[in-house]
N, C-alpha and C positions, 0 to 999 in steps of 0.2 A: 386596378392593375397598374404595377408601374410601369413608366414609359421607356423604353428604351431605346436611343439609337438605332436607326433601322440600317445601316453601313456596320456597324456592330454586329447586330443581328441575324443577316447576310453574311458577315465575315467567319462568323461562328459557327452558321448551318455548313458553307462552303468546306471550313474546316474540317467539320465532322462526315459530311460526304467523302470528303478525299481520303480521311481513313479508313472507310467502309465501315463506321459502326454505324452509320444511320443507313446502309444500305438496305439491312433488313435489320429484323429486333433484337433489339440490346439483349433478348434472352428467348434463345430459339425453342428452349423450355417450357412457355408459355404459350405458343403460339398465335403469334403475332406478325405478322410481315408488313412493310410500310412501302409501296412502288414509291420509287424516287420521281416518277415523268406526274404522276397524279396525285400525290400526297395520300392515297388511300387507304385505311388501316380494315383490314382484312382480317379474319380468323380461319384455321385451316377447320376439315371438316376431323381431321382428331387431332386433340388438344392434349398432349402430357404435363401434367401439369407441376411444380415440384414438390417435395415430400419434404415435409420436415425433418431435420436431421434430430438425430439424440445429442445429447449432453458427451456418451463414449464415444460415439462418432466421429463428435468436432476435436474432442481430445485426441484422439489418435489422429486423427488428420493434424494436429498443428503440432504433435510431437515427433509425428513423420519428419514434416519439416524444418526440426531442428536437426534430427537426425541427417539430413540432407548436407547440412553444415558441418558435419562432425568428422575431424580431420583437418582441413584447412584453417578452419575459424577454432580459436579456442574457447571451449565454455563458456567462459567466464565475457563472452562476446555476442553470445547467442541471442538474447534479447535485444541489440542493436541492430539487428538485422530481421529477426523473423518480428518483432513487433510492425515495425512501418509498413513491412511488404502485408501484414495484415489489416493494417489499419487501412493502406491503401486499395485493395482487395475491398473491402467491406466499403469503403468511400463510391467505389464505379460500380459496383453493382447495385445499392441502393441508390446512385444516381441514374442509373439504366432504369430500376424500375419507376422513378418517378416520372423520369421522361415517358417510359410508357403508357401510365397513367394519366399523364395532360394529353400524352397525344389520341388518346381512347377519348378523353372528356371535350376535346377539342376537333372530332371526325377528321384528324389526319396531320391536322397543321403542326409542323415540323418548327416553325418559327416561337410559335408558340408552347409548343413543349420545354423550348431552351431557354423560354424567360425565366430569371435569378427566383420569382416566388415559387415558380416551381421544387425548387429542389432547395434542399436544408442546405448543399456546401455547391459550390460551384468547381465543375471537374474540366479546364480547357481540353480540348482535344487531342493534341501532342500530350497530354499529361496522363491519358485513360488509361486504363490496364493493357485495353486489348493494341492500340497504339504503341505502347513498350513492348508487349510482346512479338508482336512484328517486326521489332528490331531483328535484322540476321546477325548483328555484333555490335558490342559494347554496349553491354545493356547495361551495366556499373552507371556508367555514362547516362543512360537514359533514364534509367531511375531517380538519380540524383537529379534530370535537370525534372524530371516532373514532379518530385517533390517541395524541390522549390518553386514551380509554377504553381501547384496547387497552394501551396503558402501563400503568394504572392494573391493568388485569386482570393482569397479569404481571410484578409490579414487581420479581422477583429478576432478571431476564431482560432485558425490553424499554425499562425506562425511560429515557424520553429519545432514544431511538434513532431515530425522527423526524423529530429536530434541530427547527428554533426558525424557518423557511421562515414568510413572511408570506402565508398560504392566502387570506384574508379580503379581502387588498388588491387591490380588481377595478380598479384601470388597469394592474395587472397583467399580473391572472388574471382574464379575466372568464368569467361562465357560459357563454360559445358554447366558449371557448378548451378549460377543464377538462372540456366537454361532448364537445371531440371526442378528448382524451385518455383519458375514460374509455371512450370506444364503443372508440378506438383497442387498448386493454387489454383490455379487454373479447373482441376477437375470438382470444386466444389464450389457453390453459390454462393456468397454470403449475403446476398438480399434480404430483404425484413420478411418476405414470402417464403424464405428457405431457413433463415436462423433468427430466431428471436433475440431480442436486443438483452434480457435477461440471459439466455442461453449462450450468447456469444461473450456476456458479460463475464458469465463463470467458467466456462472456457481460459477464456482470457487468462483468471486467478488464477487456475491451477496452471498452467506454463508458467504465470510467473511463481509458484510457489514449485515448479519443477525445476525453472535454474538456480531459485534459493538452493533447495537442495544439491546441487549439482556444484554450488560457488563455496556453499557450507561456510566460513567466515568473514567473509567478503559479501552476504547476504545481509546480514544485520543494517548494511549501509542501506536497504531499499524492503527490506521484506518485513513487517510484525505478524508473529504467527496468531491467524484469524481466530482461535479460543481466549486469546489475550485482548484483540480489538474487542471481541464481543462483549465481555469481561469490563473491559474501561467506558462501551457505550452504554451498556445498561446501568453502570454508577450511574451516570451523568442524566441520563434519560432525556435524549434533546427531544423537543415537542416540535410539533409544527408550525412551520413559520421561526422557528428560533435560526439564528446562524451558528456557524461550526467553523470552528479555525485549528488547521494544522500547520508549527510551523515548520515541522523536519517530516514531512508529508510522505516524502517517500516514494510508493506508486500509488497512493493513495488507500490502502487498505483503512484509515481509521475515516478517512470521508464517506467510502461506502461502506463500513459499519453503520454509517449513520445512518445512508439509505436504507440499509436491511432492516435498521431498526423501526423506521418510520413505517417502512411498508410490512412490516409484521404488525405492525398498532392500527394496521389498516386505516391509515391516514395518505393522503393525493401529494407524491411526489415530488408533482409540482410547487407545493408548500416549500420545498428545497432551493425552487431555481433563485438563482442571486445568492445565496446562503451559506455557500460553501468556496471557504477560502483553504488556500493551503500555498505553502514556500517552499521551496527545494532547492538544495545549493547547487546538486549534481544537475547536468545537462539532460543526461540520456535518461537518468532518473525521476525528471519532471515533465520529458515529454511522454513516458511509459505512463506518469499519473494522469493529463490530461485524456493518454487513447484510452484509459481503462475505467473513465470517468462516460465519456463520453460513448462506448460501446455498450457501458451499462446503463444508454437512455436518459443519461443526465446531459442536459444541455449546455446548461446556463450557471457557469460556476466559475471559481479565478482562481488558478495555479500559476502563480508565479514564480521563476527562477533567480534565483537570487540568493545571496548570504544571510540567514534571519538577523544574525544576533550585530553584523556588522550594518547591512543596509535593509532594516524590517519593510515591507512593502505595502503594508495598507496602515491608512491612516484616515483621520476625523481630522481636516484642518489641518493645522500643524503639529497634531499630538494622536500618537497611537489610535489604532481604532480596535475599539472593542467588540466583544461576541460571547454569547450568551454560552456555549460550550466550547471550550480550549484542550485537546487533546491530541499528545502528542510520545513518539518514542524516540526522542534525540540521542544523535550518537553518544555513548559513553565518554566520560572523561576526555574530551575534547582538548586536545592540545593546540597553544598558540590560537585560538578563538576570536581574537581580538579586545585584550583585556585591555589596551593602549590607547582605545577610543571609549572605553566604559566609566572611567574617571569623571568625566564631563559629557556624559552619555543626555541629547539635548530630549529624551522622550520620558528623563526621570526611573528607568532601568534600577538604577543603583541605589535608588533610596536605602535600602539596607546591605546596603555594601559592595565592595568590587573583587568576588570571584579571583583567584588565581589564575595567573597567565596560562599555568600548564593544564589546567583544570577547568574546565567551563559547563562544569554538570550545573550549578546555581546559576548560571547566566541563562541559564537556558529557563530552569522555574521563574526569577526573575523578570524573563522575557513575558512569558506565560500570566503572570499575576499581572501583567500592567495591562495585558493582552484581552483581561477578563473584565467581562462589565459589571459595572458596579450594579449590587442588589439583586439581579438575578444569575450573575455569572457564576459558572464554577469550572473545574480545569479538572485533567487526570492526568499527570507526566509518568513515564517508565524512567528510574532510575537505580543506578549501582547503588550496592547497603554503605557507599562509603559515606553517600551523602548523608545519611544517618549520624553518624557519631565521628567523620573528621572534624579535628578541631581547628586552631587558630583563626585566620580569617573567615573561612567556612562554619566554624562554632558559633562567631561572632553572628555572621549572616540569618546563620539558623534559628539564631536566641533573639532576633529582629522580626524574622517572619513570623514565630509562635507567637509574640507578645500581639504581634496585628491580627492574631485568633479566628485565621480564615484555613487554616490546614487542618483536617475534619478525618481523615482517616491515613493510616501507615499499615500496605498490605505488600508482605510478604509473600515472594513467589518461590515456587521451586527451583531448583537446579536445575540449569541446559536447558530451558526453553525456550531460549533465543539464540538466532546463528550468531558464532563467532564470539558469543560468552557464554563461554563453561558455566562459571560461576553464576548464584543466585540474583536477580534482583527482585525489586520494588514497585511498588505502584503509589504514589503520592496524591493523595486528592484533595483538593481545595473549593472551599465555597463562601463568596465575598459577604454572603448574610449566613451565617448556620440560623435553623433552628433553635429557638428558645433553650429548649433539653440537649443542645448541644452544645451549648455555647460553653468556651473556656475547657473544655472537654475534647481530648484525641482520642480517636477508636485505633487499637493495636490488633490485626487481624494477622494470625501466624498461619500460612497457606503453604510453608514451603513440603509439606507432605504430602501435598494435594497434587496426583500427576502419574502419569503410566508410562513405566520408563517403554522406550525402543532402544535399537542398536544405535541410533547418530543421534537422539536428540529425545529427551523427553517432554510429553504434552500434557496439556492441563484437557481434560475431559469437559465433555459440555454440563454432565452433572454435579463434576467440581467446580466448575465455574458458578455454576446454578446456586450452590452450597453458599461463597463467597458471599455472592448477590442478596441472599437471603440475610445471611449474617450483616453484612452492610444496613441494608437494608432495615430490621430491627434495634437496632444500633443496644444491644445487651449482651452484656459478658457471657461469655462459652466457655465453661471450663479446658484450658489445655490449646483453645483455640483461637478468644480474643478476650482483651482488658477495655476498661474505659477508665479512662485516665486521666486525673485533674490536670492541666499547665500549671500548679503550684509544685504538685511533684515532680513534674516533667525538669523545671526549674533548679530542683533539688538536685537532680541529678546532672545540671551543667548542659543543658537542654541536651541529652540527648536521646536521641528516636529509636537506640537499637531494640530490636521485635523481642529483643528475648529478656531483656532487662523488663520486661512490664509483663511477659505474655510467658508463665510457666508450664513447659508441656508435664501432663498426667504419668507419673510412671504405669511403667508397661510391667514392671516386674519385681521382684521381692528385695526390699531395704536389707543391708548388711553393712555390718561393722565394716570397721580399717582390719581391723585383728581377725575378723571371717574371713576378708577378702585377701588378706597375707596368706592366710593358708591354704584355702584352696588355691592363690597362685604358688606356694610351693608346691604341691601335690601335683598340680599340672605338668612344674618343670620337672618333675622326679620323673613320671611318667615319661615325658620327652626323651629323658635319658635314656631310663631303660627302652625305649622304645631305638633308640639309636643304637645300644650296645647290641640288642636282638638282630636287626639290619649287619653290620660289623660280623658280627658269628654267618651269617647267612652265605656273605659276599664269600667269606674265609673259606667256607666248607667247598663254595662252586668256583674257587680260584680264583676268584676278580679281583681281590684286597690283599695284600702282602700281609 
C-alpha cells in the first residue's frame, strides 16, 4: 500500500465529514451507513438494492437534460455543458462506490477508504457532486472551480477534459436553470452497480450523434457517421496488440470503432490500453473524445489537443511515430492549413510535394502515410472526389504517391452521408507492403448507390457496408461495381482516380439511337403542348383566362 501523509489523510477525512458525504453512505441505495464517533459499517435489516438501468432509460434521461438547456443555451452548445456535468456525475458516484467498497473490506476505516489506490480518479471534497449541489447560489461558480480541482487532482489523466464552457455566465446559465439540471442528475446513479460502462458508453454516442443531428453542418467538425467507421475499421482489420492513430479524432468515434472491433473478434480489451492515440485541434472537441473514451471503459489511451498538420504530437525520437492502423475523417478542403511551414516541413511530410495553401486535403494523406509503419501499416482517410482528379500541384502529388505503390483501393461513397457535405465522397486506403497479387494494382470500388435515403441525410446500411467489405476483401472485378486496375494505365490517363473512368455502371435499360431519342423527345414536346392548349380551353370555359 502506498504511504501517505497522515496530516493529509486527516485533512481529507475532516473535509469530507464537514460536507456530510461521509456522514452516512455515499449511496443510501445500498444500504450502508458509517457512525462517525465509531467507524462502524453497519447494514440495515432491508437493503434496496439498485436496478440496472436500460440502454432507453439512460437515453431519455440525458436527452431530458439537454432539453433542460433548451432556450437559453443554443444547440449548437449543448454538448459543452451536458457532457462534463455527466462526466462528473459518473466520476463521484463511482468514487462513492469504491469508497464504499474499501470501507466494507477494511470493517469501517474511513482513513483508509480515502487512500489514492483505492479509487481509479481522486474526487477532493469541495469538488464532489453532492458538495456543488449544496451550494444555495452560484453554482456556475462552483462547477467551474470543481472542475478544475478535479483536474488539478489528476493531472496525468483528467486535465483539461472539462473543456473551457463559460459556467459563471448567468444570462446563460442561471441558478434556477443549473438548479434544475442538477436535481435532474441527481435522480439517477451513475455508479458501475447502476450503469454499465458499455451501457453508459452508448449512451453516451447517441447524444453525441443527437447534437450532430441537431448542428447538422457544423457536425462534420466532430461526428463520422458510425456505418462509415465500421466500414473503414473492418478494411483495416486492427488485431490485438496493434496501435491505432487518429489524427482529426474528433469525439473519438473511429478509436472506438476499433474497440468494437476487437471486442466482437472476442479478443481482451486490454490488448488496447497504451494503443490508442488520437489529435484534435478543437478544445471542447477533444475533451468530448477523452470522456467517451474513457466511459466506454477504456483507460489507458493519448488524445491530444493540438493542430495535427502544424504541430503533430507523437513522435519516435525526433521523427514521427508510427502505428500499425492510421484512420482518419479530416475536415474537407481545409483552408490556410498551414502550407507556410510544409516547404521545410522537418518530419519529411512533403516528400511528394506541398499541397496548396487554400487546400489541405493531401496534407492531411501526406500526414497519414509518414504516420504509417513501415511493413505492417496501412491507413483508411475519408476524402472529397476532388482529391481524385484535381490537377496541377495536386496532380503532381498524386502521380508521387501511385508510383510509391502503397494506395490499394479507391471506394466511392454515396451522396449526403456526412453532415455538412451534401456532396459524395471517398474512402482512400493505403498499405505500406500490399500483397504479392496486389502489387502495382488499384481496386476501384463504385459504392455510391449503396444507401437508404431519409429526409436530412442518407446512410449506408450495415448490409451495404457488409457488401463493400466483401468486395474489398476479395480483391476481384464486379461487373458495374469494381475494376482492378493496372498503375500503367492509371498512368495513361494523367494519374487520375476518378471511380467512373475505370468502373462502368451496367445499363438498367434499353440502347437507342441519337435519331430514336430525337423523336421520342419530339413526340413528348407535341404532347406538352397539346397538353397546355387542353388546360388554356379549360381556364377559358370557367373564366379564369382572358
Amino acid at each position: 500500500m502506498q504511504n501517505r501523509d497522515k496530516f493529509c489523510i486527516r485533512t481529507d477525512l475532516e473535509n469530507w465529514l464537514s460536507c456530510g458525504i461521509l456522514a452516512k453512505s455515499a449511496y443510501d441505495a445500498d444500504g450502508i451507513t458509517v457512525d462517525r464517533t465509531h467507524s462502524q459499517v453497519t447494514s440495515r435489516e432491508s437493503v434496496k438494492l439498485s436496478s440496472m438501468v436500460s440502454l432507453s432509460e439512460l437515453e431519455a434521461h440525458l436527452w431530458e437534460a439537454a432539453n433542460i438547456l433548451r432556450g437559453p443555451v443554443d444547440a449548437a452548445d449543448f454538448k459543452a455543458y451536458i457532457f462534463p456535468l455527466l462526466f462528473l456525475k459518473r466520476l463521484c458516484d463511482v468514487f462513492d462506490e469504491e469508497f464504499e467498497e474499501a470501507l466494507i473490506a477494511s470493517a469501517g476505516d474511513t482513513q483508509f477508504a480515502l487512500y489514492e489506490e483505492n479509487h481509479r480518479f481522486q474526487i477532493p471534497a469541495d469538488a464532489h457532486w453532492k458538495s456543488v449541489r449544496e451550494r444555495p447560489s452560484n453554482l456556475g461558480e462552483a462547477f467551474q472551480k470543481a472542475f478544475r480541482a478535479i483536474e488539478q487532482a489528476n493531472p496525468d489523466t483528467l486535465f483539461g477534459i472539462f473543456g473551457d464552457a463559460q459556467w459563471t455566465n448567468k444570462e446563460r446559465l442561471s441558478d434556477k436553470l443549473l438548479r434544475d439540471l442538477i436535481e435532474h442528475f441527481s435522480k439517477l446513479s451513475l455508479a458501475n452497480s447502476n450503469v454499465q460502462s458499455d451501457l453508459l458508453g452508448d449512451a453516451y454516442e447517441y447524444l453525441i450523434k443527437k447534437f450532430a443531428d441537431a448542428q447538422n453542418k457544423k457536425a462534420g467538425e466532430f461526428y463520422t457517421p458510425r456505418s462509415v467507421v465500421r466500414l473503414m475499421v473492418e478494411i483495416l482489420d486492427p488485431q490485438e496488440g496493434e496501435t491505432t492513430y487518429d489524427p482529426a479524432c474528433g469525439t473519438a468515434g473511429m478509436l472506438l470503432g476499433v474497440v468494437q472491433h476487437i471486442k466482437e473478434s472476442g479478443k481482451s480489451l486490454t490488448s488496447l490500453y497504451g494503443r490508442l492515440y488520437g489529435q484534435e485541434k478543437n478544445l471542447t472537441t477533444s475533451a468530448i473524445a477523452r470522456i467517451n473514451l474513457f466511459l466506454h471503459g477504456i483507460e489507458d489511451f493519448k488524445v491530444v489537443r493540438a493542430d495535427t498538420l502544424r504541430n503533430p504530437a507523437f513522435f519516435d525520437g525526433d521523427r514521427l511515430a508510427t502505428f500499425d492502423c492510421v484512420i482518419a475523417n479530416p475536415p474537407f478542403s481545409l483552408d490556410q492549413w498551414g502550407a507556410e511551414g510544409w516547404t521545410s516541413d522537418p518530419f519529411g511530410r512533403n516528400e511528394t510535394g506541398v499541397p496548396p495553401s487554400s487546400n489541405g486535403d493531401y496534407a492531411w494523406v501526406q500526414h497519414m502515410l509518414a504516420s504509417t509503419m513501415p511493413g505492417t501499416g496501412r491507413m483508411a482517410v475519408v476524402v472529397p472526389h476532388g482529391v481524385l482528379f484535381r490537377m496541377g500541384v495536386e496532380g503532381k502529388i498524386r502521380e508521387r504517391i501511385l508510383e510509391q505503390d502503397k494506395l490499394e483501393a479507391v471506394i466511392g461513397l454515396a451522396p449526403n452521408l456526412f453532415y455538412g457535405a451534401g456532396l459524395a465522397a471517398c474512402i482512400l486506403v493505403f498499405r505500406q507492403r500490399k500483397p504479392v497479387e496486389r502489387k502495382r494494382k488499384v481496386m476501384f470500388i463504385d459504392a455510391s448507390r449503396m444507401f437508404r435515403k431519409q429526409k436530412a441525410q442518407n446512410i449506408l446500411l450495415k448490409e451495404q457496408a457488409d457488401q463493400i467489405i466483401a468486395i474489398y476483401r476479395a480483391f476481384e472485378p464486379v461487373p458495374g461495381l469494381c475494376s482492378i486496375v493496372p498503375l500503367e494505365e492509371i498512368a495513361q490517363h494523367s494519374s487520375n482516380l476518378n471511380i467512373t473512368r475505370y468502373v462502368t455502371r451496367e445499363s438498367s435499360g434499353e440502347e437507342i439511337s441519337v435519331e430514336e431519342a430525337m423523336s421520342r423527345l419530339s413526340k413528348s414536346l407535341q404532347a406538352a403542348f397539346e397538353a397546355e392548349d387542353h388546360l388554356a380551353d379549360l381556364l377559358k370555359k370557367e373564366g379564369l383566362l382572358k
